[in-house]
LUMKOL-121837 format. One record per atom (N, C-alpha, C): x, y, z; atom name. Coordinates in steps of 0.1 Angstrom, whole numbers, plus 5000, padded with zeros to 4 digits. Layout:
N
x:y:z:at
X:Y:Z:CA
...
This chain:
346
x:y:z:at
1298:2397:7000:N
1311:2392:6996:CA
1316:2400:6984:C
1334:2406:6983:N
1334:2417:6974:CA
1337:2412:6962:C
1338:2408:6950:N
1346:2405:6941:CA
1356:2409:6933:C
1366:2400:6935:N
1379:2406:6933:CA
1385:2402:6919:C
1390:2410:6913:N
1400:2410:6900:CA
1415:2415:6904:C
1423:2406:6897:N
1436:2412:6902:CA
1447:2412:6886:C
1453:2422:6881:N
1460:2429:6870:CA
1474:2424:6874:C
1481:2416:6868:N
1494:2413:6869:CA
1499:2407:6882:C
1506:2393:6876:N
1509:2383:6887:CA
1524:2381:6887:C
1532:2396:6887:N
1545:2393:6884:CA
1553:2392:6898:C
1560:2405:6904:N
1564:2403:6917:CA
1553:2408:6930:C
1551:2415:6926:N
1541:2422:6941:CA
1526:2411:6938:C
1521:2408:6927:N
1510:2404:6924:CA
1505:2389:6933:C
1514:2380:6932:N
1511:2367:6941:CA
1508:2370:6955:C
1516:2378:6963:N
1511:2386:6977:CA
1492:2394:6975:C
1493:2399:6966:N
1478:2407:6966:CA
1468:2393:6960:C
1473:2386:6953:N
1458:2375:6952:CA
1461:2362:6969:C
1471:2364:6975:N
1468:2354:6985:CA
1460:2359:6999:C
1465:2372:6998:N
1458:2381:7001:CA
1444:2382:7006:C
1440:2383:6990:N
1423:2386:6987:CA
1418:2375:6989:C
1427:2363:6985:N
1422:2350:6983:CA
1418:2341:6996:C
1427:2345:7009:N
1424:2344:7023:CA
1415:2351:7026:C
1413:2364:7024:N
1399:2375:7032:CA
1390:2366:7037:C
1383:2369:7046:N
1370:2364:7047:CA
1355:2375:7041:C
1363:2384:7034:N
1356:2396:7029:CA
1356:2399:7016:C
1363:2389:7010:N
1362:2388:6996:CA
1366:2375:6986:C
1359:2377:6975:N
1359:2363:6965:CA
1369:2366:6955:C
1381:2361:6955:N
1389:2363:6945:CA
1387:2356:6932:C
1382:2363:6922:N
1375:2358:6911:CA
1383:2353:6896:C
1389:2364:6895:N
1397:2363:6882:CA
1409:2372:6883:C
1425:2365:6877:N
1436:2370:6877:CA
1439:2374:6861:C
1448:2384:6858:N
1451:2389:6847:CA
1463:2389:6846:C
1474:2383:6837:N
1487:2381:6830:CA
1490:2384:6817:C
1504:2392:6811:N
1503:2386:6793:CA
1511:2377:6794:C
1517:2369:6806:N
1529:2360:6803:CA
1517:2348:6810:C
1521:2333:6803:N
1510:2321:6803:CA
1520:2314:6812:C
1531:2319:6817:N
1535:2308:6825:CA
1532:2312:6842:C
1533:2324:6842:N
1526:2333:6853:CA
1511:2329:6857:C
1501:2325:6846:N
1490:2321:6846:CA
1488:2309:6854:C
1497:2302:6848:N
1502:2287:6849:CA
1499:2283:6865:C
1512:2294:6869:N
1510:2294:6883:CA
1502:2293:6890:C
1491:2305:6889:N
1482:2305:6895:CA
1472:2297:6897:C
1470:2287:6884:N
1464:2282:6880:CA
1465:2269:6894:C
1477:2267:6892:N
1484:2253:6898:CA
1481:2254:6916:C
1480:2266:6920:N
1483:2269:6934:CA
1463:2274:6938:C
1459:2281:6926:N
1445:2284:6933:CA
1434:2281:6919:C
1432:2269:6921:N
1426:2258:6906:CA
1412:2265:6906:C
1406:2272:6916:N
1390:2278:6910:CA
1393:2290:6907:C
1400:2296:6903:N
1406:2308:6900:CA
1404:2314:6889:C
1397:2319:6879:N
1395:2322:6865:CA
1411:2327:6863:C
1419:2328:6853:N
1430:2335:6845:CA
1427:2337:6830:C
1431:2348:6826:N
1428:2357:6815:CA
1443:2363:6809:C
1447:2364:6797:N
1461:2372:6789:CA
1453:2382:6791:C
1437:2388:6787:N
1432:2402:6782:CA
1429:2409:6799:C
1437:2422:6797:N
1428:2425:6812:CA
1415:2432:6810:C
1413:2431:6800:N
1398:2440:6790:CA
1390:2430:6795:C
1392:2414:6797:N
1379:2404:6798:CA
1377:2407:6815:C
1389:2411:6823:N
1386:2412:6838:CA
1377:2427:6842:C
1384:2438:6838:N
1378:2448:6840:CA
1365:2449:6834:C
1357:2447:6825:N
1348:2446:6816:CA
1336:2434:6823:C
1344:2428:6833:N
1333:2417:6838:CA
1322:2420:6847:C
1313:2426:6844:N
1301:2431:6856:CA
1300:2423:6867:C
1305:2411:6869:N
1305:2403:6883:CA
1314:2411:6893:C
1323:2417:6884:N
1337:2418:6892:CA
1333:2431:6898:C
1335:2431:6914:N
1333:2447:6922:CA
1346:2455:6923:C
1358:2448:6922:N
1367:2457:6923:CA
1382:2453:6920:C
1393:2460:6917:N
1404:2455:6909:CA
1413:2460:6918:C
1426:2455:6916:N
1439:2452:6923:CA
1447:2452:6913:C
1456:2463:6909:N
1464:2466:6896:CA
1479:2463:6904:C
1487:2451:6896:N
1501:2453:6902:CA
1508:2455:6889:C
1510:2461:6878:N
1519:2460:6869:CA
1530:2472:6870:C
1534:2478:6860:N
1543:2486:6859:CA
1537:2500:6855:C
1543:2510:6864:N
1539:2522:6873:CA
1534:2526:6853:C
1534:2528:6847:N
1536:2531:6833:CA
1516:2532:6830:C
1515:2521:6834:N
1508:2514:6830:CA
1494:2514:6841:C
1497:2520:6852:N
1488:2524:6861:CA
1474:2528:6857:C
1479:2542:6852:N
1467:2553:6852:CA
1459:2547:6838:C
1459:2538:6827:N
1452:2535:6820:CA
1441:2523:6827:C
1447:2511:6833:N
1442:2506:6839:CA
1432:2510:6851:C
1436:2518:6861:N
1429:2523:6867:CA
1419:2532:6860:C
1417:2539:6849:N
1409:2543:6847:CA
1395:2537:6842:C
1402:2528:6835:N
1392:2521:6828:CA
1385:2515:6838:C
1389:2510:6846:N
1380:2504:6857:CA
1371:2509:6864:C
1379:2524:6874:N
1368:2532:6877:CA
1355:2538:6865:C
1357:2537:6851:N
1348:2542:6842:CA
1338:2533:6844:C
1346:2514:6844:N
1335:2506:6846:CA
1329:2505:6860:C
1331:2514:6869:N
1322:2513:6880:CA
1326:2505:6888:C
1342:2499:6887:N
1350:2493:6899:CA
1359:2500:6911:C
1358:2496:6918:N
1366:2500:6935:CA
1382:2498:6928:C
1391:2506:6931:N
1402:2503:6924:CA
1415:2504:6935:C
1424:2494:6935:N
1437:2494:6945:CA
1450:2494:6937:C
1453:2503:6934:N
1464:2504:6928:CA
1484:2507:6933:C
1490:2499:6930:N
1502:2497:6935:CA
1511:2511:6934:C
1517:2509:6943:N
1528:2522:6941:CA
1537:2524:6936:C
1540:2539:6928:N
1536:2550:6930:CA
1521:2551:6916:C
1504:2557:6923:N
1493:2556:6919:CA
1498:2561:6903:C
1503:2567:6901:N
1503:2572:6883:CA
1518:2578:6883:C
1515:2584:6871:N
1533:2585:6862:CA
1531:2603:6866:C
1527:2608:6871:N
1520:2625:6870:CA
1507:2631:6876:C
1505:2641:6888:N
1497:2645:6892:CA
1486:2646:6883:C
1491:2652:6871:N
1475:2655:6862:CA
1466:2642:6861:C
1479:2629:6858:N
1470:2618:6859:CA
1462:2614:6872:C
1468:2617:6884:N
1465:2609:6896:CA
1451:2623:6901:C
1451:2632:6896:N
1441:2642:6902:CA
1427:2639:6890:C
1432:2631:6878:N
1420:2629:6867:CA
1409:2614:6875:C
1426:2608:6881:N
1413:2594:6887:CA
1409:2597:6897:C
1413:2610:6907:N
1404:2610:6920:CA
1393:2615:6912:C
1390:2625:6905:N
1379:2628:6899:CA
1370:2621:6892:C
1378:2612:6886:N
1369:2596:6882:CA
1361:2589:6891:C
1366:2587:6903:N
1366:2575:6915:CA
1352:2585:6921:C
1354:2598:6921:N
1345:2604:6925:CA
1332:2607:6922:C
1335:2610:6906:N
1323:2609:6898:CA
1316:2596:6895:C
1321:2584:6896:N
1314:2572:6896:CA
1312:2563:6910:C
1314:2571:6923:N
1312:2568:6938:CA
1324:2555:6940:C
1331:2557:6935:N
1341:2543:6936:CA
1350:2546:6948:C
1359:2536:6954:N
1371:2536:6964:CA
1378:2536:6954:C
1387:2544:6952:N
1405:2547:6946:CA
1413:2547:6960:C
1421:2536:6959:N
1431:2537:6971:CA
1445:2535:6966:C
1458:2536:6970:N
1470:2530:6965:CA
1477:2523:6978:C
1485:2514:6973:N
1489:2506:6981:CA
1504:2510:6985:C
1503:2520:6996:N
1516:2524:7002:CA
1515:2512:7013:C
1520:2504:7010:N
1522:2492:7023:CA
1527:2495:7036:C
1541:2504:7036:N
1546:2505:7052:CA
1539:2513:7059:C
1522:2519:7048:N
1515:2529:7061:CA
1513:2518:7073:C
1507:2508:7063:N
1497:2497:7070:CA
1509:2487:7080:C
1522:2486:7079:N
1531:2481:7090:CA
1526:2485:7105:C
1527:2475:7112:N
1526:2476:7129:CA
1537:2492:7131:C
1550:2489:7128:N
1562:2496:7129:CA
1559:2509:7126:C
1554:2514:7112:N
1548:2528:7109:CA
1540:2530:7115:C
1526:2524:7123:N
1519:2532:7131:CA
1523:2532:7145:C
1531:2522:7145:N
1539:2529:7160:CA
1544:2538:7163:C
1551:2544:7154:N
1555:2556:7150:CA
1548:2566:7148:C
1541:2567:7140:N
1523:2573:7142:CA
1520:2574:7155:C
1520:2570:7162:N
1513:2570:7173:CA
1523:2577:7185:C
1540:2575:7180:N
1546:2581:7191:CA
1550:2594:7191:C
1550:2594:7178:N
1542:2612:7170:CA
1534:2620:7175:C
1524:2613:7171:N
1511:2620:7179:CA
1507:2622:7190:C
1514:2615:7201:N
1510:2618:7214:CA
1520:2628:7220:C
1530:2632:7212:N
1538:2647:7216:CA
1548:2637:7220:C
1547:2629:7221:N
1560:2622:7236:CA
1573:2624:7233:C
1577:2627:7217:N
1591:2627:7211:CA
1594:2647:7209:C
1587:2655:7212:N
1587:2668:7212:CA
1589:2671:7204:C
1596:2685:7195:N
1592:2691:7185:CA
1604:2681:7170:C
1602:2678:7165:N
1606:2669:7152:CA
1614:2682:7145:C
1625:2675:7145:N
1636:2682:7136:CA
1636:2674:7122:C
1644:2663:7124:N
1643:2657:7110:CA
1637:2644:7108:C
1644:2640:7093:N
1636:2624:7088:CA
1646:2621:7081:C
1655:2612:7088:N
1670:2605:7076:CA
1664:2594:7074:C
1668:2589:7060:N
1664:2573:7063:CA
1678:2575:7046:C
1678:2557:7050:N
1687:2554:7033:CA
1679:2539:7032:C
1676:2540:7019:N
1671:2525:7014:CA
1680:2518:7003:C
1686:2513:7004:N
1696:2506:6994:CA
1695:2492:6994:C
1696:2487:6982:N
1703:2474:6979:CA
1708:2471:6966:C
1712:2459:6960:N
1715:2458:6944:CA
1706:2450:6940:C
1701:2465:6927:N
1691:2459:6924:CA
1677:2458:6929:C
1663:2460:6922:N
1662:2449:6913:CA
1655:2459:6897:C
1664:2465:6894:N
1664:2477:6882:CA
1648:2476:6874:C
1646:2491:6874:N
1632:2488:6867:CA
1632:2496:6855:C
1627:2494:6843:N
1630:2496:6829:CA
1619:2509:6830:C
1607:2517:6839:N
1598:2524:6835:CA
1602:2539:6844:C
1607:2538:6858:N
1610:2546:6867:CA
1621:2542:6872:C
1627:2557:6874:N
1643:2557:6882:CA
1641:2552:6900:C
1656:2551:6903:N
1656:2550:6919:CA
1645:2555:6927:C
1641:2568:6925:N
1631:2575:6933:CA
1616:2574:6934:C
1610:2570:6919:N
1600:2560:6919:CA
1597:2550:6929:C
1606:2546:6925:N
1608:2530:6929:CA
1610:2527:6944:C
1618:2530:6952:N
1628:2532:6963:CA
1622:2543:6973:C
1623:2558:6967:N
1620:2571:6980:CA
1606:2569:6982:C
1596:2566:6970:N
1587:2564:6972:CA
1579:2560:6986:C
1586:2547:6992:N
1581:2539:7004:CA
1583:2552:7015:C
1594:2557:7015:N
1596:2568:7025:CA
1588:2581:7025:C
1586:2585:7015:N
1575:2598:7013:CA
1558:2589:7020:C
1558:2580:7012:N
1543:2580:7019:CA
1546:2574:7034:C
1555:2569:7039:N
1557:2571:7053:CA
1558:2584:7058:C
1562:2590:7050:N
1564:2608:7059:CA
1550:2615:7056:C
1541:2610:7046:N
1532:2618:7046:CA
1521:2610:7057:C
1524:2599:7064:N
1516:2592:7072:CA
1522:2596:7088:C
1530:2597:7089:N
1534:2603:7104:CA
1542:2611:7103:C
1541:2625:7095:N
1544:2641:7101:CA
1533:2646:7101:C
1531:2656:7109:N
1523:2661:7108:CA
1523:2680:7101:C
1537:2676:7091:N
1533:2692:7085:CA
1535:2684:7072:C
1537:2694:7060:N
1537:2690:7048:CA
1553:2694:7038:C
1560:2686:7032:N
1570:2697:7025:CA
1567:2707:7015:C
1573:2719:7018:N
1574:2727:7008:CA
1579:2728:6995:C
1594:2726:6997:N
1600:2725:6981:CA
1607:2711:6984:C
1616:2704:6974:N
1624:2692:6969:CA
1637:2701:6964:C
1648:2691:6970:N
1661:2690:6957:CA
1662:2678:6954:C
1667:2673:6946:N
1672:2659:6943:CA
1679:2660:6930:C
1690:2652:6936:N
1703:2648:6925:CA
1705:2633:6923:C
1707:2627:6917:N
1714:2616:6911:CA
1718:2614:6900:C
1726:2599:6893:N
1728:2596:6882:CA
1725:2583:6879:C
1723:2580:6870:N
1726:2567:6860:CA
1739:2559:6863:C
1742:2547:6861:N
1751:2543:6853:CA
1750:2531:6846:C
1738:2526:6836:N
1735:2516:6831:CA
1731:2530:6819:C
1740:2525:6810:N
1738:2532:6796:CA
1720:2530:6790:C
1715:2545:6790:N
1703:2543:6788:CA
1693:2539:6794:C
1699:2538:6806:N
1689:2531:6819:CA
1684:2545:6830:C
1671:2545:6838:N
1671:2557:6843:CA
1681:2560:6853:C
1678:2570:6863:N
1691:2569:6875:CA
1686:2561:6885:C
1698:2552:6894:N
1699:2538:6898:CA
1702:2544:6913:C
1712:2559:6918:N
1711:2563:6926:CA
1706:2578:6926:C
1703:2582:6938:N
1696:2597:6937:CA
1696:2600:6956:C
1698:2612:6962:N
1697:2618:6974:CA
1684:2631:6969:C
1677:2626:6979:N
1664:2634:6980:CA
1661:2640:6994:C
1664:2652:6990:N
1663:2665:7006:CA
1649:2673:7003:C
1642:2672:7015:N
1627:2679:7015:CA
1627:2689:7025:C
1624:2704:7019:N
1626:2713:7032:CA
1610:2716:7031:C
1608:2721:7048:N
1599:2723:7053:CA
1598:2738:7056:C
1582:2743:7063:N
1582:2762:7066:CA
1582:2760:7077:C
1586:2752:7086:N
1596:2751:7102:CA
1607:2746:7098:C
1614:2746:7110:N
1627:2738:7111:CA
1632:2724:7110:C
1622:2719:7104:N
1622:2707:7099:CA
1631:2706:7085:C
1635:2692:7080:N
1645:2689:7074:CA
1643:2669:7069:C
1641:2668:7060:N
1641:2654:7055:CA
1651:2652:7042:C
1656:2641:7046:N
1670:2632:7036:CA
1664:2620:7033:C
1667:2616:7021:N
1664:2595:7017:CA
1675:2595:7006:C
1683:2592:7010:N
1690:2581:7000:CA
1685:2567:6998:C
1685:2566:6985:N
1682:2557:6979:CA
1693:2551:6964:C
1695:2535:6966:N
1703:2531:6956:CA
1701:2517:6948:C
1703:2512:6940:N
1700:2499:6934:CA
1718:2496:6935:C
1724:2504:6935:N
1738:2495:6934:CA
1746:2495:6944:C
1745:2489:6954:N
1746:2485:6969:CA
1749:2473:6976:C
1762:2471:6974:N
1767:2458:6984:CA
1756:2452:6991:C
1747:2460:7000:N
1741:2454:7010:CA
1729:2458:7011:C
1715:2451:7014:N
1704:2457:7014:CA
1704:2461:7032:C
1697:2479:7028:N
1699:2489:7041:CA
1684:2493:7040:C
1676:2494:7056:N
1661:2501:7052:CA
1662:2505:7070:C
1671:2514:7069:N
1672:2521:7084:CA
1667:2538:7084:C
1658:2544:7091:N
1654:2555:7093:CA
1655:2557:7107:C
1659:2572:7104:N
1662:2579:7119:CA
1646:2591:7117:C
1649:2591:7134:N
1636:2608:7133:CA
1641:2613:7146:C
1646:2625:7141:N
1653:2635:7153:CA
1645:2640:7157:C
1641:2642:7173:N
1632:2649:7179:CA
1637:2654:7193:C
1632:2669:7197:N
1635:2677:7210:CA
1638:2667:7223:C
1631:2659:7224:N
1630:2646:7235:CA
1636:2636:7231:C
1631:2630:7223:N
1635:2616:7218:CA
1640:2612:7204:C
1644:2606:7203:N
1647:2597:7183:CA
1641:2590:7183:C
1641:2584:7173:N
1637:2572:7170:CA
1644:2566:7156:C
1649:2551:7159:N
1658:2541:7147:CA
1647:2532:7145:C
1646:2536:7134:N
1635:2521:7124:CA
1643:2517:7114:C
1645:2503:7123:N
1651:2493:7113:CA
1642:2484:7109:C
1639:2482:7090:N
1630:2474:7089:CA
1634:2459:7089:C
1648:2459:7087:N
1656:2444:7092:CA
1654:2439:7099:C
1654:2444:7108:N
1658:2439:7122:CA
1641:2432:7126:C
1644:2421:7128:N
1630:2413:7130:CA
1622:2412:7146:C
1637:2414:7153:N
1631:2416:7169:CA
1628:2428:7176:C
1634:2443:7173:N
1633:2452:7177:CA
1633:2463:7166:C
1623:2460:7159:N
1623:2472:7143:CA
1624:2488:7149:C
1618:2488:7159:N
1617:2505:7168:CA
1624:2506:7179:C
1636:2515:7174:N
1636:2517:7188:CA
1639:2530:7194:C
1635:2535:7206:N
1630:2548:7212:CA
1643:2553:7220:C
1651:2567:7219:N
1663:2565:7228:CA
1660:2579:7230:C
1659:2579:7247:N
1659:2594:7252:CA
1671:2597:7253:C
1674:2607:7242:N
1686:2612:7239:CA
1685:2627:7235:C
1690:2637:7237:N
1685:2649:7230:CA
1703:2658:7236:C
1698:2674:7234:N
1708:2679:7236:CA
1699:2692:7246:C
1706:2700:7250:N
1698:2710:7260:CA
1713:2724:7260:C
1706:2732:7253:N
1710:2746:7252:CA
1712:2753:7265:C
1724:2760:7271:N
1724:2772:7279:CA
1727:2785:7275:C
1721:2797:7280:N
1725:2809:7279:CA
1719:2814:7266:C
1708:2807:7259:N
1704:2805:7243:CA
1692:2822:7245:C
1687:2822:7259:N
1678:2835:7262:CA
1686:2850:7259:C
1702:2849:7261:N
1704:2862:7259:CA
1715:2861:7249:C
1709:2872:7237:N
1717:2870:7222:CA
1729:2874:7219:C
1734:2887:7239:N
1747:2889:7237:CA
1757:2881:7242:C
1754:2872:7243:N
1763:2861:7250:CA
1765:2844:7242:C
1758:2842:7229:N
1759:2837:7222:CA
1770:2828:7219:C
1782:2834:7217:N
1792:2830:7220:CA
1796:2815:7234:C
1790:2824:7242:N
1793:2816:7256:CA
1781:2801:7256:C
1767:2803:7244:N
1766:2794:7245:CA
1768:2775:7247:C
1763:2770:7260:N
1773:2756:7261:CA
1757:2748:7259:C
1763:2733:7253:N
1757:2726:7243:CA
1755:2713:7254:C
1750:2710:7258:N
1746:2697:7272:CA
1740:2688:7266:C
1744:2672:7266:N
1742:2660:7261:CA
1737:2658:7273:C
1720:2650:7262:N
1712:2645:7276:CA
1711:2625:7272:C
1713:2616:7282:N
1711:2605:7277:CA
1705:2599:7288:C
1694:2590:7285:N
1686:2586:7293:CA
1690:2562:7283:C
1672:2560:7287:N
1671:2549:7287:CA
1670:2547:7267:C
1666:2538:7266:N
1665:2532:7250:CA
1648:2520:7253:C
1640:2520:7244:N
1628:2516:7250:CA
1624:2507:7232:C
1621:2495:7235:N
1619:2492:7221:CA
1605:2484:7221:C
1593:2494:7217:N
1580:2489:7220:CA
1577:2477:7211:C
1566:2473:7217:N
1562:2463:7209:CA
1556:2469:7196:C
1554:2454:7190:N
1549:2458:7178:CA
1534:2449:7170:C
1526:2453:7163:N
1519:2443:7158:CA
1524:2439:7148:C
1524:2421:7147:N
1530:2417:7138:CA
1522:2413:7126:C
1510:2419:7128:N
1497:2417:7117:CA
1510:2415:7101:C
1506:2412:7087:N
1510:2412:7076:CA
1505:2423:7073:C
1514:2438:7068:N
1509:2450:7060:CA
1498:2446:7053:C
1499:2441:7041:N
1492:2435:7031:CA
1480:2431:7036:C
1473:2419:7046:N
1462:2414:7051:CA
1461:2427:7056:C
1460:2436:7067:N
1457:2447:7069:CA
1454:2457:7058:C
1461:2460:7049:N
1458:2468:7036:CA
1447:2468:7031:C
1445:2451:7028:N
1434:2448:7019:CA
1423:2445:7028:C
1422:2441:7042:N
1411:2445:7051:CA
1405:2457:7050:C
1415:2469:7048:N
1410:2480:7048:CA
1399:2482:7039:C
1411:2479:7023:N
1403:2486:7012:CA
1389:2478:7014:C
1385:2463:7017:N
1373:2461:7013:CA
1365:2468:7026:C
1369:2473:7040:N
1360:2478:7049:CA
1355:2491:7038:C
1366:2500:7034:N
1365:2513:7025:CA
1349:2513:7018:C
1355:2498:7010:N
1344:2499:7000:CA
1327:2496:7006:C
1325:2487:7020:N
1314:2481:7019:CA
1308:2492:7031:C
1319:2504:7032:N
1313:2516:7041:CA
1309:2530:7036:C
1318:2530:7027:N
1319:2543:7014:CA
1326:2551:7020:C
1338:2547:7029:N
1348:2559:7033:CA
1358:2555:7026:C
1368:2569:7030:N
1378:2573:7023:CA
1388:2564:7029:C
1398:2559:7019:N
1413:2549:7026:CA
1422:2560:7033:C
1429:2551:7043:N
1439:2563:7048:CA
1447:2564:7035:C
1449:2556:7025:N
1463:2559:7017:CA
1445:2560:7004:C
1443:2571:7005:N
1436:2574:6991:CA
1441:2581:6981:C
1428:2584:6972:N
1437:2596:6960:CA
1451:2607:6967:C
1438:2616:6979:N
1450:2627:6984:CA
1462:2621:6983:C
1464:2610:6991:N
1479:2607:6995:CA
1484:2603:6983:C
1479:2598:6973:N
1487:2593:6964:CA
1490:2609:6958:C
1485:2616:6952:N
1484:2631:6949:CA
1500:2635:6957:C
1496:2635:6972:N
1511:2645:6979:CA
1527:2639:6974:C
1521:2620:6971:N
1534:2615:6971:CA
1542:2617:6956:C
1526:2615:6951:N
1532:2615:6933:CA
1540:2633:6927:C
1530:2642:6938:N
1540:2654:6939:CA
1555:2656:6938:C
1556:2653:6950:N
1571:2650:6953:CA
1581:2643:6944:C
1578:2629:6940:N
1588:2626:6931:CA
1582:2631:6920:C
1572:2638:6909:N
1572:2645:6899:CA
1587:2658:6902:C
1586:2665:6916:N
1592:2673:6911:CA
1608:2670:6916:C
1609:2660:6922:N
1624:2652:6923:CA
1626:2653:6911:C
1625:2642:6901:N
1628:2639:6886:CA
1634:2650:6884:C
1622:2666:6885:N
1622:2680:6874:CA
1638:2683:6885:C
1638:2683:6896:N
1652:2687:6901:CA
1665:2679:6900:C
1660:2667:6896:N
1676:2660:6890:CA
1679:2664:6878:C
1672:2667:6870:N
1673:2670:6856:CA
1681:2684:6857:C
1679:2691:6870:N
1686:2703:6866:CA
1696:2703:6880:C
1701:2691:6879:N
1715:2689:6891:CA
1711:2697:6905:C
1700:2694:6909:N
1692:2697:6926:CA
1689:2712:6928:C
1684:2717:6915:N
1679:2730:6919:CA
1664:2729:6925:C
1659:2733:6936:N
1649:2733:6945:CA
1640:2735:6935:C
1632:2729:6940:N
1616:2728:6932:CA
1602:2735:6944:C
1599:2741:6945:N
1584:2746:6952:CA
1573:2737:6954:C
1566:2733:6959:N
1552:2724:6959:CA
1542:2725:6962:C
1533:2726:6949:N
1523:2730:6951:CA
1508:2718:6941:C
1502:2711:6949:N
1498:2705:6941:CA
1491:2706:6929:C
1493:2700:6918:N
1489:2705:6904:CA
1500:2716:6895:C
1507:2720:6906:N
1516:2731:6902:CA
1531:2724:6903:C
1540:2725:6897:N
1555:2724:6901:CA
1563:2742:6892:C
1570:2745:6904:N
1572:2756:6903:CA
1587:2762:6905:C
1593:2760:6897:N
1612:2764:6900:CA
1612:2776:6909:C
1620:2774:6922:N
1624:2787:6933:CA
1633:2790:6922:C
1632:2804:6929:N
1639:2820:6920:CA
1656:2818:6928:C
């Protein structure tokens, strides 16, 4: 049985202790708060529960095998380190740290003290995302042109990271879970409009060394909450609606089909043929991301393998919006990607 500590019981945090606290694979031991009425809670809903203001008494407790950090992204990479120094399994919320140098210091941590470092990209672990995963990989959608998605709603503003933190985030570690190439460079633009506040909207375009092409808009100031992605492919598309509760995927053989494309002096004369077939909307597991997630991490730990959402991934994702940020700052001039490196194109 694993023993569990869990770092902040604000929004994401009651999901990860009911979580642990259901496993059949782990003992949820002690929760950590600086707010006592947050404590309170816990207190009231799961009465054998240790609660602590100091997260020094949780991390520091040799009973405890491993920690569950939900606070503010700010605040990640000290917590997490300290834990892995004390010889803890660590799950940390997303996005894993504030900067690659940070997030490449704790894989080397986690490594040097044989620990699991995982981060909690949730939509890997959705039914929905590995169905997609899976319709990927079996070729069936043919060669992948793009990745649109827009995530919007109003609100819920966060005082440490802009929109793209916060928001593209979910999309990147979806894209780094079912593509199967990598991006090359970033643009991204947005702005502010909360005086002194970061930026609230931002458009993030990822080019690729094929013909590939990825878009996410993302917004906090949005009439309406939107979490629809498209994936254009030679064969098939695919609409992921995470709304939509009866049909989140759905598959539409749709494509287009080139004539006369074999000879380049006739170019001109090429004609453009719409192909339309059926629309197919597979099932799906309706497992909880989360119970899945945290099944994982404790299989991880009591096997000594690597998480699908480990350091690396957190490393590719934290890439990307490091060099978002560096390209908003200079109104969407393309950024290079290179991990450990961010590199302005010429």
């Amino acid at each position: 049985m694993i023993r569990i500590g869990v770092i902040g019981y604000g929004y994401w945090g009651p999901n990860l202790v009911r979580n642990f606290y259901e496993s059949k694979g782990s003992q949820l031991v002690c929760v950590s708060d600086l707010r006592e009425d947050r404590l309170a809670l816990v207190s009231s809903r799961y009465p054998t529960i240790q609660t602590t203001r100091d997260f020094r008494e949780l991390i520091d407790d040799p009973t405890i095998d491993a920690v569950a950090i939900a606070t503010p992204v700010s605040t990640h990479y000290e917590l997490a380190l300290r834990a892995l120094q004390q010889g803890k399994h660590v799950l940390v919320e997303k996005p894993l740290a504030s900067n690659t140098d940070q997030v490449q210091h704790l894989i080397e941590t986690a490594q040097n003290h044989h620990c699991v470092l995982m981060v909690d990209h949730t939509f890997v672990y959705t039914g929905a995302v590995r169905k997609i995963r899976e319709l990927v990989s079996n070729g069936g959608l043919g060669e992948i042109y793009y990745y649109d998605s827009v995530r919007v709603n109003l609100g819920l503003f966060q005082h440490d990271v802009n929109v793209l933190w916060d928001l593209a985030v979910h999309d990147l570690s979806i894209m780094d879970y079912v593509l199967p190439f990598r991006p090359c460079a970033v643009s991204a633009t947005g702005l502010s409009h909360v005086p002194g506040g970061t930026e609230n909207i931002a458009y993030l375009t990822l080019f690729f060394a094929g013909s590939q092409i990825a878009h996410i808009h993302v917004n906090w100031l949005a009439p309406v909450k939107l979490r629809r992605t498209l994936i254009g492919a030679s064969r098939k598309m695919i609409v992921y609606d995470d709304l939509d509760q009866s049909e989140k995927i759905k598959v539409y053989d749709k494509g287009i089909t080139l004539n006369n494309h074999q000879n380049p002096e006739k170019l001109y004369q090429m004609l453009v043929g719409y192909r339309t077939g059926d629309m197919l909307a597979p099932q799906i597991d309706g497992t909880e991301a989360l119970t899945r997630e945290v099944d994982h991490f404790l299989h991880c730990i009591q096997h000594g393998v690597e998480p699908e959402t480990g350091g690396d991934a957190g490393l590719r994702v934290v890439e990307i919006l490091q060099a978002a940020s560096q390209s908003m700052a200079q109104r969407g001039r393309p950024i290079e990607l290179r991990v450990g490196t961010l590199q302005a194109t010429a």
